[in-house]
BAFI-3210 file (N, C-alpha, C; in Angstrom, 3 decimals, decimal comma, padded with zeros to 6 digits):
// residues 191
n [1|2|3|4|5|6|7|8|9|10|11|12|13|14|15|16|17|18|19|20|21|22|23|24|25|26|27|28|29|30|31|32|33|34|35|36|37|38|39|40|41|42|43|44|45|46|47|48|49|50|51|52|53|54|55|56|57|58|59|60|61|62|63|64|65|66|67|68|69|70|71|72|73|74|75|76|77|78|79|80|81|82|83|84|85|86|87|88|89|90|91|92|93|94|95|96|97|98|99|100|101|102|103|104|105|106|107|108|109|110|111|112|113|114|115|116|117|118|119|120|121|122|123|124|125|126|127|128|129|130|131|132|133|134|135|136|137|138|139|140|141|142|143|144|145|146|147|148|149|150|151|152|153|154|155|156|157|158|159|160|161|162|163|164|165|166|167|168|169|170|171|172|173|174|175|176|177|178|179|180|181|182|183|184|185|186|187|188|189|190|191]
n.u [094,392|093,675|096,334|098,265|097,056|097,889|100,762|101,627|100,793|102,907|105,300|104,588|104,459|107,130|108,623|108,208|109,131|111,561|111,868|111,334|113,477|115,979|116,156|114,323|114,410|115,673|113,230|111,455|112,457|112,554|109,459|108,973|109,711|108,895|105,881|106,819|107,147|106,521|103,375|103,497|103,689|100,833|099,967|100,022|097,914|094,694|091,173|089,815|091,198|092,006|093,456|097,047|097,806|095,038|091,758|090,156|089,749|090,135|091,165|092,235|092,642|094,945|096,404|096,162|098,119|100,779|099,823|099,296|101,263|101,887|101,458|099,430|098,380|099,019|096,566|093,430|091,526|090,465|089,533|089,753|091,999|093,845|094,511|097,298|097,945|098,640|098,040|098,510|097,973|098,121|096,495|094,808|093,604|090,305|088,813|088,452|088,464|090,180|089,040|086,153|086,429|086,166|085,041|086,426|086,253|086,423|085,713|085,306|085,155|084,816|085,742|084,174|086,357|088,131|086,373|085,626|088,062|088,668|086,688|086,375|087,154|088,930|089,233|091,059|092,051|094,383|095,023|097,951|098,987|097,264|094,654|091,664|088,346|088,166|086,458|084,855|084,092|082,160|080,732|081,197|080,934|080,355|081,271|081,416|083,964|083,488|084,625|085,091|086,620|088,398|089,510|091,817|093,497|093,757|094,955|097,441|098,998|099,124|097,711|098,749|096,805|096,662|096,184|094,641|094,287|093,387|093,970|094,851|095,087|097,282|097,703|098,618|099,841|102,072|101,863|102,411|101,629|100,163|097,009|094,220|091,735|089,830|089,870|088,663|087,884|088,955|088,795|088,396|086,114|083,950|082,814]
n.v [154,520|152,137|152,733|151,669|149,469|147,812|148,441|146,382|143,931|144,497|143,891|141,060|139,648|140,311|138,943|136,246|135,488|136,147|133,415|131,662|131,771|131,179|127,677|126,487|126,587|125,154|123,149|124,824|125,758|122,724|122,666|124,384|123,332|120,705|121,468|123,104|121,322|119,470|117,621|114,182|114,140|113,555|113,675|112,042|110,315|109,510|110,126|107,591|105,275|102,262|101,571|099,599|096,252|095,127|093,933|092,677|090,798|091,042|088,782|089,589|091,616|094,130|095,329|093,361|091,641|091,286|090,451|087,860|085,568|082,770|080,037|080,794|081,497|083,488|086,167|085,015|085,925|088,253|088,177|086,183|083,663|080,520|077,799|076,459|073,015|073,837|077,028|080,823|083,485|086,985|088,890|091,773|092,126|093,125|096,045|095,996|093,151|092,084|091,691|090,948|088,767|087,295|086,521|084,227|084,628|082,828|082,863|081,082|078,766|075,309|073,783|071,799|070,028|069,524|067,733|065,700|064,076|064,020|063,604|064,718|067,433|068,452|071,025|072,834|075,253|077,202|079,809|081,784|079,086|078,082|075,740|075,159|074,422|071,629|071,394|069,397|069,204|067,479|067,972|070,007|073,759|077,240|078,164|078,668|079,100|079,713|080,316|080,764|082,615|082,920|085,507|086,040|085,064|087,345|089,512|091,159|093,498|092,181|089,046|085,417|083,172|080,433|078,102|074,606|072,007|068,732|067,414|067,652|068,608|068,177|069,241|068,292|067,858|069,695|071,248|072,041|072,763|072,641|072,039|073,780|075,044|077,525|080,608|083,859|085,386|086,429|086,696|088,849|089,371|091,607|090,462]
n.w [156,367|154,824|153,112|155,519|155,814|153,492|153,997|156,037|155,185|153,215|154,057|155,804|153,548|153,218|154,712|154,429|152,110|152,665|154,357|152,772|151,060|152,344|154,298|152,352|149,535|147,601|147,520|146,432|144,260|142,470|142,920|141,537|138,794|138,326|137,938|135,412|133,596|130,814|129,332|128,160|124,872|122,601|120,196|117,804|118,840|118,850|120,273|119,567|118,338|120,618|123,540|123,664|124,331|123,145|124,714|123,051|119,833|116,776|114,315|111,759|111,295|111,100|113,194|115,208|114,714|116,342|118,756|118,547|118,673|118,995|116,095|114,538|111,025|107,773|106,961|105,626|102,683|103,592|106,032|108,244|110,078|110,075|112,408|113,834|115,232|118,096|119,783|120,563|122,239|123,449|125,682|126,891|129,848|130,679|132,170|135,582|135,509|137,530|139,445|139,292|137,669|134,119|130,821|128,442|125,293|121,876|118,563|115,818|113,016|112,287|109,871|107,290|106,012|107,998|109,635|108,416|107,818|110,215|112,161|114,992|116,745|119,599|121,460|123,840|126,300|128,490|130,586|131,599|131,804|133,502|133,295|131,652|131,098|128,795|125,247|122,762|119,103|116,994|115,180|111,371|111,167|112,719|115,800|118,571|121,897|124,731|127,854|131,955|133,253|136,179|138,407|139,726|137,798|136,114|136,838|136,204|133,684|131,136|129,686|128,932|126,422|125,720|123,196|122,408|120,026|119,919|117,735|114,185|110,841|107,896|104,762|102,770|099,283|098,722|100,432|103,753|106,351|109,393|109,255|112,111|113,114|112,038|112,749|113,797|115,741|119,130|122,455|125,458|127,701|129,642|132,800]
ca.u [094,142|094,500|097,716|098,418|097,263|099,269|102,014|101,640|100,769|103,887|105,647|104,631|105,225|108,967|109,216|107,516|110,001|112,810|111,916|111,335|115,041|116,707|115,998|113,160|114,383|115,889|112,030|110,529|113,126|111,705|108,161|108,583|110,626|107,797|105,247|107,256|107,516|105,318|102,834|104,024|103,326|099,918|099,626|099,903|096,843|093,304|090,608|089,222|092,472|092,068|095,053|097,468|097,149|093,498|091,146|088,963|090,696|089,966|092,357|092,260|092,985|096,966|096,704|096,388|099,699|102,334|099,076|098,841|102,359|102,588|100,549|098,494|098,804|098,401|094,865|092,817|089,998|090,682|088,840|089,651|093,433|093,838|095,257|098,355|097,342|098,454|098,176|098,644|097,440|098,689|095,244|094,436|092,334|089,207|088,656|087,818|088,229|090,850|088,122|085,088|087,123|086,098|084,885|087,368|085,494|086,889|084,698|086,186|084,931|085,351|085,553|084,146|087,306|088,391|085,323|085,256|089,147|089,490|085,565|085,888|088,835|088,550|089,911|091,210|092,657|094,893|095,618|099,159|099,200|096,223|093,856|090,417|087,523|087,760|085,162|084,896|083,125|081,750|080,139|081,333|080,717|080,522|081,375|082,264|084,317|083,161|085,247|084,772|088,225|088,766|089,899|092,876|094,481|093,878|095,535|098,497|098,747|098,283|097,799|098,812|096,026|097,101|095,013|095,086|093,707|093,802|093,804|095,127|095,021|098,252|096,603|099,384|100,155|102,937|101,068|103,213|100,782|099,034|095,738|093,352|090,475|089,396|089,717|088,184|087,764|089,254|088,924|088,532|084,986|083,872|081,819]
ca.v [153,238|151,297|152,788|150,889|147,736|147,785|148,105|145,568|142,746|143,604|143,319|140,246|138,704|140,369|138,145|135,104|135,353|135,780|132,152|130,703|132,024|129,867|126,186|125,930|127,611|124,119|123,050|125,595|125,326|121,586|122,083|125,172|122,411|119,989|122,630|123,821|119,583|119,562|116,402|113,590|114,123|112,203|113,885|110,950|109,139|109,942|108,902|106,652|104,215|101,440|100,931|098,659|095,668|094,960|092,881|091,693|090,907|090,601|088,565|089,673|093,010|093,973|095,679|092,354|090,318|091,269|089,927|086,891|085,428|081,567|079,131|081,504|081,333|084,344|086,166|084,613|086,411|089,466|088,027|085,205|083,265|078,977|078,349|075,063|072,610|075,138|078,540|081,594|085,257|087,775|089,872|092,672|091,785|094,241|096,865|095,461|091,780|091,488|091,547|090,180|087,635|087,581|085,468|083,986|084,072|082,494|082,793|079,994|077,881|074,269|073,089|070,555|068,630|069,044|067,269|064,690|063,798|063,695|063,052|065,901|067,886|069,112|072,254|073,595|076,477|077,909|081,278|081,412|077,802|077,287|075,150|075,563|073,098|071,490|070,908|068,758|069,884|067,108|068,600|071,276|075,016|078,297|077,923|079,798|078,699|080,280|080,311|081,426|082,888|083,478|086,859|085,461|085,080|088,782|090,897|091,632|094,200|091,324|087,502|084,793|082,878|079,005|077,154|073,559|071,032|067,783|066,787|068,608|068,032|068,341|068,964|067,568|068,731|070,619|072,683|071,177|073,363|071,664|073,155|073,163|075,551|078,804|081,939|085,245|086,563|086,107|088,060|088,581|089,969|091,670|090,151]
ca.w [156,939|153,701|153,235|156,657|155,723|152,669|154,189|156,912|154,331|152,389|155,434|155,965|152,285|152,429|155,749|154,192|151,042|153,386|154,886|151,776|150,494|153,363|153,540|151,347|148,008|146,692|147,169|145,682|143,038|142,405|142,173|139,437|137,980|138,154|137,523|134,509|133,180|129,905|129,480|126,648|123,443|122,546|119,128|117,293|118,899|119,241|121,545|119,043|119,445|121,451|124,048|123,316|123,305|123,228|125,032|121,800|118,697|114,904|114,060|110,225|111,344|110,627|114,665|115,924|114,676|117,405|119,867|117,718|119,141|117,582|115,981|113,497|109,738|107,206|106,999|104,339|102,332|104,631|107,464|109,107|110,170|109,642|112,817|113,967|116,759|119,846|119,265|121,347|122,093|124,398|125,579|128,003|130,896|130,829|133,237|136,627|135,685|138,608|140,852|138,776|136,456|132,626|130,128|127,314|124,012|120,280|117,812|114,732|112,046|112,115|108,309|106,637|105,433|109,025|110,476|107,181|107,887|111,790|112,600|116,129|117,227|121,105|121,849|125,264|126,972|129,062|130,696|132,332|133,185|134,669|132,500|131,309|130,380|126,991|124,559|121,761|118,322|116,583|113,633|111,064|111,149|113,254|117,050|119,789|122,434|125,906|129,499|132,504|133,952|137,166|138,634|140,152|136,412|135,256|137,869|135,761|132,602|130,306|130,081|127,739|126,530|124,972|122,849|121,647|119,359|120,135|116,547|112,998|109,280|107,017|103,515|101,656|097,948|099,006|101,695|105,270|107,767|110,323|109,951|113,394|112,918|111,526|113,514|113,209|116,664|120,355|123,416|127,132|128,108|131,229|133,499]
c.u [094,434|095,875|098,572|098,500|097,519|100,357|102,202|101,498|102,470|105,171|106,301|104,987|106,760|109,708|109,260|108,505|111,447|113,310|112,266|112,928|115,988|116,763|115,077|113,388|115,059|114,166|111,363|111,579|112,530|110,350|107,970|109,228|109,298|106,473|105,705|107,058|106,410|105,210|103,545|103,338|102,800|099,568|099,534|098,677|095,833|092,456|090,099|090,268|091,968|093,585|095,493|098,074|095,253|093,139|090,324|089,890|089,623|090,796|092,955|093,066|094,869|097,056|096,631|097,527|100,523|101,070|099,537|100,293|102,890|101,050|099,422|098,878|098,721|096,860|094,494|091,504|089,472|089,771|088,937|091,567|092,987|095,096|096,352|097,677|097,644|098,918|097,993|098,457|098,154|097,405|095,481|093,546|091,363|089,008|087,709|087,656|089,179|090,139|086,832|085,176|086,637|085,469|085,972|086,688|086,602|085,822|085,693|085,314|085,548|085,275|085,085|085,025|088,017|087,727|085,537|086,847|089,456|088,021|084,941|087,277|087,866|089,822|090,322|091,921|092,959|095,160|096,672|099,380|097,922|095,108|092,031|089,941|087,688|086,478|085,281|083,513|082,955|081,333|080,867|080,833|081,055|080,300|081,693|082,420|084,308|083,832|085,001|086,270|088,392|089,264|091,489|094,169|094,480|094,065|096,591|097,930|098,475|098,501|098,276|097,655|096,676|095,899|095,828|094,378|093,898|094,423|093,839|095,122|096,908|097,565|097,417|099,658|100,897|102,641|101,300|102,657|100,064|098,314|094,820|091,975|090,673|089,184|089,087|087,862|088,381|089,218|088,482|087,465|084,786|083,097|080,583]
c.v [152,121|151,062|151,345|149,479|147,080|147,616|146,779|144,020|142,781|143,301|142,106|139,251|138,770|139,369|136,585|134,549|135,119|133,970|131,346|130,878|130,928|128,646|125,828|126,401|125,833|123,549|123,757|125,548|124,013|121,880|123,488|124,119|121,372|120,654|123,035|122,174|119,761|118,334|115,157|113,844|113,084|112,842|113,202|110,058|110,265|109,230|107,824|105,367|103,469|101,280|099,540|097,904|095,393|094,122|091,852|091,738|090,481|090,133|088,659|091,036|093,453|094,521|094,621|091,344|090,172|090,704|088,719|085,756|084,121|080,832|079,733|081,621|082,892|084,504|085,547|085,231|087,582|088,962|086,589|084,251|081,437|079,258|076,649|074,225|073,291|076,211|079,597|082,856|085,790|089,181|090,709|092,427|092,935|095,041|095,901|093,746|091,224|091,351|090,500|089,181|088,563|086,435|085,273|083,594|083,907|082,206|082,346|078,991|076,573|073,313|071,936|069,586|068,826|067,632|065,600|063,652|063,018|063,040|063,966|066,350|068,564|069,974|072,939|074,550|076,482|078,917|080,998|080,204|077,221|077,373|075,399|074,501|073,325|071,235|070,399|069,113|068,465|067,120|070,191|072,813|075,953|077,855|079,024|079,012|079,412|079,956|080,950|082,042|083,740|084,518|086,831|085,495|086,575|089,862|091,551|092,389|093,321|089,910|086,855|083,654|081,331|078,688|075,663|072,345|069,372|066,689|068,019|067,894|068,626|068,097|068,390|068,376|069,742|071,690|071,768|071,663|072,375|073,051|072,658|073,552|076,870|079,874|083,293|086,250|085,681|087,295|087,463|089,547|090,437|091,089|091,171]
c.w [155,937|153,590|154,044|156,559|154,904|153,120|155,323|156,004|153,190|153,157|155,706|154,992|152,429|153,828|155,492|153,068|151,742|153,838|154,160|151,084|151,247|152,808|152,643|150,259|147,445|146,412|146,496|144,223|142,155|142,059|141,314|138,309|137,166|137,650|135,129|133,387|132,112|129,903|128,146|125,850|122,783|121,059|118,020|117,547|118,983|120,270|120,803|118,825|120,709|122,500|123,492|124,446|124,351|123,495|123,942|120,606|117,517|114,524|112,552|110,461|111,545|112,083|115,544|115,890|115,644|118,700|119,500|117,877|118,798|117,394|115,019|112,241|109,341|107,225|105,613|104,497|103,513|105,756|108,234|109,158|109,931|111,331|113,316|115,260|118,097|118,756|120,677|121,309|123,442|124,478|126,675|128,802|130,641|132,105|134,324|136,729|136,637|139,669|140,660|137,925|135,147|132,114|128,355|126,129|122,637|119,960|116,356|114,153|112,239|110,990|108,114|106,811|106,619|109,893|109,513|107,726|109,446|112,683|113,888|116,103|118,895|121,418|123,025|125,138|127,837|129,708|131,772|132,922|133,171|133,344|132,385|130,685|128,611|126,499|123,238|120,548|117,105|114,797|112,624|111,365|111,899|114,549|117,952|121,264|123,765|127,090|129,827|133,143|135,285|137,421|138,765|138,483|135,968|136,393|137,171|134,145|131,042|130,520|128,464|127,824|125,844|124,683|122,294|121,228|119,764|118,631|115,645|111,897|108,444|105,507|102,493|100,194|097,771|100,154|103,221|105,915|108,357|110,538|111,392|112,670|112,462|112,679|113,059|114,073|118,186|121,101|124,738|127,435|129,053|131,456|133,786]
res [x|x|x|x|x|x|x|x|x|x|x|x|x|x|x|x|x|x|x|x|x|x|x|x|x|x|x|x|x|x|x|x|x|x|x|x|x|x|x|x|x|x|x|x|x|x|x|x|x|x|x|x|x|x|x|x|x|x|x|x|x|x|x|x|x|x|x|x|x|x|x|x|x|x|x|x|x|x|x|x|x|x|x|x|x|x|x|x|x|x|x|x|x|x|x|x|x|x|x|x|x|x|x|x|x|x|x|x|x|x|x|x|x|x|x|x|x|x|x|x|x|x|x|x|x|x|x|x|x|x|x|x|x|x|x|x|x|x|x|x|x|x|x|x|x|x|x|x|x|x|x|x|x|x|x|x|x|x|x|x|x|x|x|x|x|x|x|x|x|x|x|x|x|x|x|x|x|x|x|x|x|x|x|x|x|x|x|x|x|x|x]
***
């Protein structure tokens, strides 16, 4: 009885193979093809790697320059950039901020002999275009520059972010930069 139903199953495979020999053997050709396809070669990264490019930046950090796109000086004192009256980043929206927006944080120093020289500088932003409240900084020191950014701007794989001073220093003594402000961090937060 086994016997029997041995043979009746192979039977039915040598009928089932037959079919598949016909029109379906270029398909089945294809997905051993696809099947057979080895994955890319990620041996070079780890999970501890951030994708590129990154929503938060250090801008001291040597993985942030090709973000860092105009308007940024050399790092000074390994942590922090000097940066021209407009300046520009190229960030990653954060997971899910095409639906829930983001918030646009810089975190920057506003010097002394900035403040002593020009009296305020007011700073705005950009993302693709579309403008963002300014704010004017009065007094020296540590700031952070907070937006809210609509969803509508971060649907795409990345954004460009503009900044701009209304007001810069040229320090003279052979040094032609138009300084704005002190940088040391930018990014695109989730909501």
């Amino acid at each position: 009885m086994a016997i029997d139903s041995f043979r009746r199953d192979v039977k039915h495979l040598s009928r089932l193979f037959a079919f598949i020999r016909g029109p379906y053997a270029f398909l089945l050709f294809l997905l051993g093809a696809l099947i057979a396809c080895h994955p890319p070669d990620l041996s070079d990264r780890t999970e501890e790697e951030p994708p590129w490019p990154a929503s938060n930046l250090q801008v001291a950090e040597p993985d942030a320059a090709p973000q860092l796109i105009s308007g940024w000086y050399n790092v000074e004192k390994n942590s922090w950039r000097w940066t021209a009256g407009k300046f520009a980043v190229i960030l990653r929206p954060p997971i899910g901020s095409a639906v829930k927006g983001a918030t646009l944080t810089l975190n920057f120093t506003v010097p002394e002999v900035i403040i002593s020289r020009l009296r305020s500088v007011t700073l705005s932003a950009s993302i693709e275009g579309t403008g963002l409240a300014p704010e004017t900084y009065p007094s020296p020191g540590k700031a952070i520059f907070k937006r809210d950014v609509p969803a509508r701007l971060l649907s795409g794989e990345t954004v460009r972010v503009d900044f701009a001073l209304n007001r810069v220093m040229v320090p003279g003594h052979g040094d032609n930069r138009e300084l704005g402000v002190v940088v040391d961090r930018v990014g695109l937060e989730p909501k």
